[in-house]
C-alpha positions in Angstrom: 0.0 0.0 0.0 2.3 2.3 0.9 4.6 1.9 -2.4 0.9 2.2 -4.2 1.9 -1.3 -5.7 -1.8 -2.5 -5.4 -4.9 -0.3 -5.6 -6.5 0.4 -1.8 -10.0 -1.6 -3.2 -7.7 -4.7 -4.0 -5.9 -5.0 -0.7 -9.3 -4.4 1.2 -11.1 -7.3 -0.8 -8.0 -9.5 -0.4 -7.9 -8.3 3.5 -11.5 -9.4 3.7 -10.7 -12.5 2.3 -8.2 -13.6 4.8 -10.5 -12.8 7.9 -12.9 -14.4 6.3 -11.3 -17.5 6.4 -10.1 -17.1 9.4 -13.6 -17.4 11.1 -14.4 -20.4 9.0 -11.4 -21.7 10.3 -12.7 -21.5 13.8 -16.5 -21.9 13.1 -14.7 -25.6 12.0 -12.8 -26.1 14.8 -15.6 -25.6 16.7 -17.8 -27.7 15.1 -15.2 -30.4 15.1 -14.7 -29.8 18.9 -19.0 -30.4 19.3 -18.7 -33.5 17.5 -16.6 -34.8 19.6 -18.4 -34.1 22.5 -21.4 -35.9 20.8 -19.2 -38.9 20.2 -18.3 -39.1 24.5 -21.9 -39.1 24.7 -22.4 -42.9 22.9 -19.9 -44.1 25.6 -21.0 -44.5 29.3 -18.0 -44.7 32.0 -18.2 -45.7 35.7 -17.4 -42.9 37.8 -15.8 -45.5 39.7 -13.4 -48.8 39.6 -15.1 -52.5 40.3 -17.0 -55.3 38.9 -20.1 -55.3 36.8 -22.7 -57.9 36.9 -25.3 -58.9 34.1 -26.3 -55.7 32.0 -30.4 -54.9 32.4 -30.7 -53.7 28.7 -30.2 -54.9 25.8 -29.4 -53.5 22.4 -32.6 -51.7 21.0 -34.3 -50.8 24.3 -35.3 -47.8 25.0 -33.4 -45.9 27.8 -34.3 -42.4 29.4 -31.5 -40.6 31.2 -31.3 -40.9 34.6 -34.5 -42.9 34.9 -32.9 -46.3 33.6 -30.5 -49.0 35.5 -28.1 -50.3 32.8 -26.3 -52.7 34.9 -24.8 -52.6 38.5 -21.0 -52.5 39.7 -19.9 -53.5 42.9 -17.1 -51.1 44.1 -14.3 -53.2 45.5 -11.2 -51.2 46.8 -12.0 -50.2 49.1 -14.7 -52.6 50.1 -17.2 -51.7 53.4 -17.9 -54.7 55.6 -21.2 -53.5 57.9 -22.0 -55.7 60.9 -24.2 -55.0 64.3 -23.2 -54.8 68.3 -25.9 -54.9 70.5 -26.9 -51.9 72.7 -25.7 -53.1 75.9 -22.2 -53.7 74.0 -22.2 -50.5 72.2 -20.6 -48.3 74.9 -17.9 -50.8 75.2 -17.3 -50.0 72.0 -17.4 -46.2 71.7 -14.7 -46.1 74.8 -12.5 -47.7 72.9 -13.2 -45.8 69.7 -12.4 -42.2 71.9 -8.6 -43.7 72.3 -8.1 -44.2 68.6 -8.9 -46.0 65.3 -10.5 -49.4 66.0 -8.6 -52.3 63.8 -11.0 -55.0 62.7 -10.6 -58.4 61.0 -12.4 -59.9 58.0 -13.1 -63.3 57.3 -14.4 -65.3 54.7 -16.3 -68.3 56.0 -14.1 -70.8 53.9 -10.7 -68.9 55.0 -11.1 -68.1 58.6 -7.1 -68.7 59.3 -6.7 -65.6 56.5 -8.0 -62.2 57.9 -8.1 -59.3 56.0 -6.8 -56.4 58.2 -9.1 -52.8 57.9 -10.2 -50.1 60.2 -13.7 -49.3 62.2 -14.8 -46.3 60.1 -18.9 -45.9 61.0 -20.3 -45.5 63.9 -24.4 -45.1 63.6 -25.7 -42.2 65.7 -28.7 -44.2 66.7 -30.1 -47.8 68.1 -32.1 -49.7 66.0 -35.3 -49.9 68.2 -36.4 -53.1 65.9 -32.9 -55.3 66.9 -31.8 -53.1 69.8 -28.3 -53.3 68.3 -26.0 -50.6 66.6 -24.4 -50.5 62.8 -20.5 -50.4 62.6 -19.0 -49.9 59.5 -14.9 -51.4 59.0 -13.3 -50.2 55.6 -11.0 -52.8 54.2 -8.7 -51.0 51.7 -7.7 -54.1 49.4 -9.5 -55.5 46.7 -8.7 -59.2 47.6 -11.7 -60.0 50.2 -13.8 -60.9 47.3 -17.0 -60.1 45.3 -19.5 -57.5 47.5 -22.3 -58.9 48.8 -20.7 -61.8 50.4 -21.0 -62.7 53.9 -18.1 -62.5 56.2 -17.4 -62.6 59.7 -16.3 -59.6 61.3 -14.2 -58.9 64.7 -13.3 -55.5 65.9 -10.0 -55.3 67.5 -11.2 -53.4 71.6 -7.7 -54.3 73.0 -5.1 -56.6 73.3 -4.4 -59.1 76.4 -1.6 -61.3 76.8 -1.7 -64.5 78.0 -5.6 -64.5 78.3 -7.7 -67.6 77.7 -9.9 -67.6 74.8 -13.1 -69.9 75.4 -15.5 -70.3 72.6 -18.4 -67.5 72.5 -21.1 -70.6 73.4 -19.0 -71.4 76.4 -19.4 -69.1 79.3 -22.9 -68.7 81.1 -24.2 -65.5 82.6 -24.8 -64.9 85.9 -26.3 -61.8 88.2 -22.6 -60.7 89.0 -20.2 -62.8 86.8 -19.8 -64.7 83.6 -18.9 -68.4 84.1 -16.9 -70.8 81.7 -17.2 -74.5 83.4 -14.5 -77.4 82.6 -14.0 -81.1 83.5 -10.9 -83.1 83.8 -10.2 -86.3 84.8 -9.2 -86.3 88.4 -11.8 -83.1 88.9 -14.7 -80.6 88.3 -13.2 -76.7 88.1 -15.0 -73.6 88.3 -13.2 -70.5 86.2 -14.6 -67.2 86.4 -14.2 -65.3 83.1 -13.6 -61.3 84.1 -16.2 -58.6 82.6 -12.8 -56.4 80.9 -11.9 -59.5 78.8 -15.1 -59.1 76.4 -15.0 -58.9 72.7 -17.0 -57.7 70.1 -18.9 -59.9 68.6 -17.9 -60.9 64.5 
C-alpha cells in the first residue's frame, strides 16, 4: 500500500478475504470440537473402579436418562464390611473408639485362618429400636476380600491381652454378678470365672 503497488479496493477485498477464512477456520474447529463431545456421549463410563454384573438392557431398548439402570457395579477397593453390636455392647465400643482407630478383621467363612486387616470407620448415631443393636462400618482398603455382597465374619479389635484364655463365644454362662466358663478333667470338676474387661466384640 504504501509503495501504491496494489490499488486500496484490492488490498481491502484480499484483507477481507483472509478474515474471512479465518472465522471459518474457527467456526470448523468448533464444530469439530461439538462433535466430539457428541461422540463421548455414545460411551457411558463408571465414575468408579469394580465389577459389573449382568447388563439390564439390551441393544434396542429404550433408555431415558437418569431414569434407567443399565447394569450394577460392585465397588471393591476399598470394600465396606457393615456388621451390628448390641446396645448393651455399644458403649464398650465407643470407649474404645475415643482412644483411637479401632482395627477390625475380616473373614471369609471358607478362610477363617486368612484375615483381612481394615479399620472401624462408622459409627451409627442411633439404636435400632427393631434389633436393639447398633451398625459399625470397617473399611477394608484391598481389593482381595472378594466379590461384595458376600457374607463374612467380622471382629473388631477393643484391645489386646496377653496371656488371656480364649473360650468359645457358646462357652461361658451369665450370671447376676459374673460370667462363668465350666471345665472337666479327669481327676476333677473346676470352676473358672471369666472377668467382665476380657469381652469382645462380637464378629
Amino acid at each position: 500500500m504504501e509503495s501504491k503497488a496494489i490499488a486500496r479496493q484490492t488490498y481491502d477485498t484480499r484483507k477481507n478475504a483472509v478474515d474471512v477464512g479465518e472465522a471459518q477456520v474457527k467456526q470448523n474447529q468448533a464444530a469439530v470440537e461439538s462433535a466430539r463431545l457428541n461422540l463421548e456421549y455414545t460411551s457411558i463410563r463408571s465414575p468408579s473402579m469394580g465389577e459389573r454384573d449382568h447388563r439390564l438392557v439390551d441393544v434396542g431398548n429404550v433408555v431415558t436418562a437418569n431414569n434407567s439402570t443399565l447394569l450394577n457395579i460392585e465397588r471393591l477397593d476399598p470394600i465396606y464390611a457393615d456388621f451390628t453390636v448390641t446396645e448393651n455392647d455399644f458403649s464398650e465400643v465407643q470407649r474404645h473408639t475415643s482412644r483411637g482407630i479401632l482395627k477390625v478383621e475380616v473373614r471369609l467363612p471358607d478362610e477363617l485362618d486368612k484375615p483381612f486387616a481394615g479399620q472401624l470407620t462408622f459409627l451409627d448415631n442411633a439404636v435400632q429400636s427393631s434389633s436393639a443393636t447398633v451398625m459399625l462400618r470397617a473399611t477394608i482398603p484391598t481389593a482381595a476380600t472378594g466379590y461384595g455382597g458376600a457374607f463374612c465374619e467380622r471382629q473388631a479389635i477393643l484391645a489386646m491381652m496377653p496371656g488371656a484364655v480364649l473360650v468359645p463365644a457358646r462357652q461361658p454362662r451369665k450370671t447376676r454378678r459374673k460370667v462363668r466358663s465350666y471345665t472337666l478333667s479327669k481327676e476333677d470338676f473346676h470352676c473358672g470365672v471369666q472377668a467382665s474387661e476380657a469381652w469382645a466384640a462380637p464378629g
